[in-house]
N, C-alpha and C positions, 0 to 999 in steps of 0.2 A: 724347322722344328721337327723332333722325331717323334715319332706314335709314343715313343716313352714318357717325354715330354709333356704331350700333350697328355697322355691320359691323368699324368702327376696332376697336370695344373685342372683335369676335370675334379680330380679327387677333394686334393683342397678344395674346392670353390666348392664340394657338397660337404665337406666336414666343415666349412667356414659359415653357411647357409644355414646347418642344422643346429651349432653352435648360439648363433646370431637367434633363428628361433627360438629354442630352450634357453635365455637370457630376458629376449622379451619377453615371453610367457610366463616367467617367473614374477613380473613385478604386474602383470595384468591378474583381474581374479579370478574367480573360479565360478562368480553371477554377476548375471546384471542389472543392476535397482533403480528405477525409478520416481519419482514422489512428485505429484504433484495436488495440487490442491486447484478445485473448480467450484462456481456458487453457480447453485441451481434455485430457483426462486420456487419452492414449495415450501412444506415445510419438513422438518427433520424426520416427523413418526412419518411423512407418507413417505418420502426415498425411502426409509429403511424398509419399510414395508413393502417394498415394491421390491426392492434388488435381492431381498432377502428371500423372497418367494421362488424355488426353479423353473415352476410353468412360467415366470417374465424372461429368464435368461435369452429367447431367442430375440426379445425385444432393446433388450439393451450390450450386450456384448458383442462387438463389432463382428459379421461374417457366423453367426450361430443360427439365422434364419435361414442359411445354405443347409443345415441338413436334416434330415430326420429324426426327433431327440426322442429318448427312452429318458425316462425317470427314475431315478434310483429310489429304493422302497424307501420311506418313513421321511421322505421332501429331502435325502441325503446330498442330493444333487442330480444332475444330468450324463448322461452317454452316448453317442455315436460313432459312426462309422466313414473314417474322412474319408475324403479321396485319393490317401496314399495306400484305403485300405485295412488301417490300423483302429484300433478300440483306442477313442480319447475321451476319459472322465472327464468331469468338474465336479469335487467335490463341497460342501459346502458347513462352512460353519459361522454357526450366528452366535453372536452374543451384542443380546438384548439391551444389559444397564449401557453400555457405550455405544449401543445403534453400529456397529461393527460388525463385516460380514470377510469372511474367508474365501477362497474360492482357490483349492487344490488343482492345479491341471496334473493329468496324468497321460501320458502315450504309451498304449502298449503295459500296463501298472508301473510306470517308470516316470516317477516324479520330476517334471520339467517346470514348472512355476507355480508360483502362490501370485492371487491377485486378491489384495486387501482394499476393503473401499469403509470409511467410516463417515456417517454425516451428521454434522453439527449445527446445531442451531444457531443463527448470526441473524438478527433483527427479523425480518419479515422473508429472512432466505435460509437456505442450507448451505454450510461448506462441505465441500464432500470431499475428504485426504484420500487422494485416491494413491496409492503404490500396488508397483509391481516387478518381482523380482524373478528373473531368469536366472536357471541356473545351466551353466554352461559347461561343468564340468573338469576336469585336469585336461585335457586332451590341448596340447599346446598351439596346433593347429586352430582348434578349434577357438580357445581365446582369442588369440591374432586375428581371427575373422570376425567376432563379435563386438571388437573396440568401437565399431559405430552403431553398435545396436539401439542401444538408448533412443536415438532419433527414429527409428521404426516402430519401438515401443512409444515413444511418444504419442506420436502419429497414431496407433492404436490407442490408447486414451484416451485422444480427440474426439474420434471417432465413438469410442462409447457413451461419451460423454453427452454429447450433441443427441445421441439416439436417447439419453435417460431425459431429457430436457425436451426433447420431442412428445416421448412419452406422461410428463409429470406438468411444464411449463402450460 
């Protein structure tokens, strides 16, 4: 085989590679969403009351007890300083008639996920519909790497979950 050769068939296999990615990234999304639904044995006004508050967030949000929070004026939400170094919000919005709470992440003022927690009354319990939607952007790479995200984000919902049930149960 000649260096000619060979470079040819390096060429293809990166225009075949790059191809192959920008096809798959085309039919994967742009977020990632989650929804799951958990019963927490209180009742509905005290979740809401409790997750809707900013001073609980380092109580129930998995890994938020790790850093030093600032509060945003008027109970808007939380901020710190992670340890990539970066300004990470949580912004917060409630609405009350539905016991429904918002919670904006921001990196950097650069919108990376909404985490929606809503809790409903079910007999002597709450259900709490918890979703959470990553947004992952065009970046085709970046898709491709994301297709198992879901089971991490899961695993985080677990995880908060078990801490909001620590705290209320």
């Amino acid at each position: 085989m000649t260096v000619k050769q060979h470079i040819k068939g390096v060429l293809v296999a990166i225009v075949s590679a790059t191809l192959i990615l920008f096809v798959i990234s085309f039919f994967a999304g742009s977020e990632v969403r989650v929804n799951k639904t958990y019963v927490i044995n209180a009742s509905a006004d005290s979740v809401y009351a409790f997750i809707k508050s900013p001073k609980n967030f380092k109580k129930f949000i998995e890994g938020g007890d790790a850093f030093e929070i600032d509060y945003l004026p008027d109970s808007k939400g939380v901020q710190y300083e992670g340890f990539d170094g970066n300004l990470h919000q949580f912004k917060y919005a409630c609405f009350d008639n539905a016991k429904g709470l918002e919670l904006s992440y921001f990196k950097e003022g650069e919108n990376m996920a909404l985490y929606k927690m809503k809790a409903k009354s079910k007999e002597k319990a709450t259900l709490i519909e918890y979703e959470i939607i990553w947004r992952i952007g065009v970046n085709p790479l970046s898709k491709i790497l994301s297709l198992a995200a879901d089971e991490d984000i899961e695993a985080g919902m677990k995880k908060d979950i078990a801490n909001l049930k620590k705290e209320l149960e």
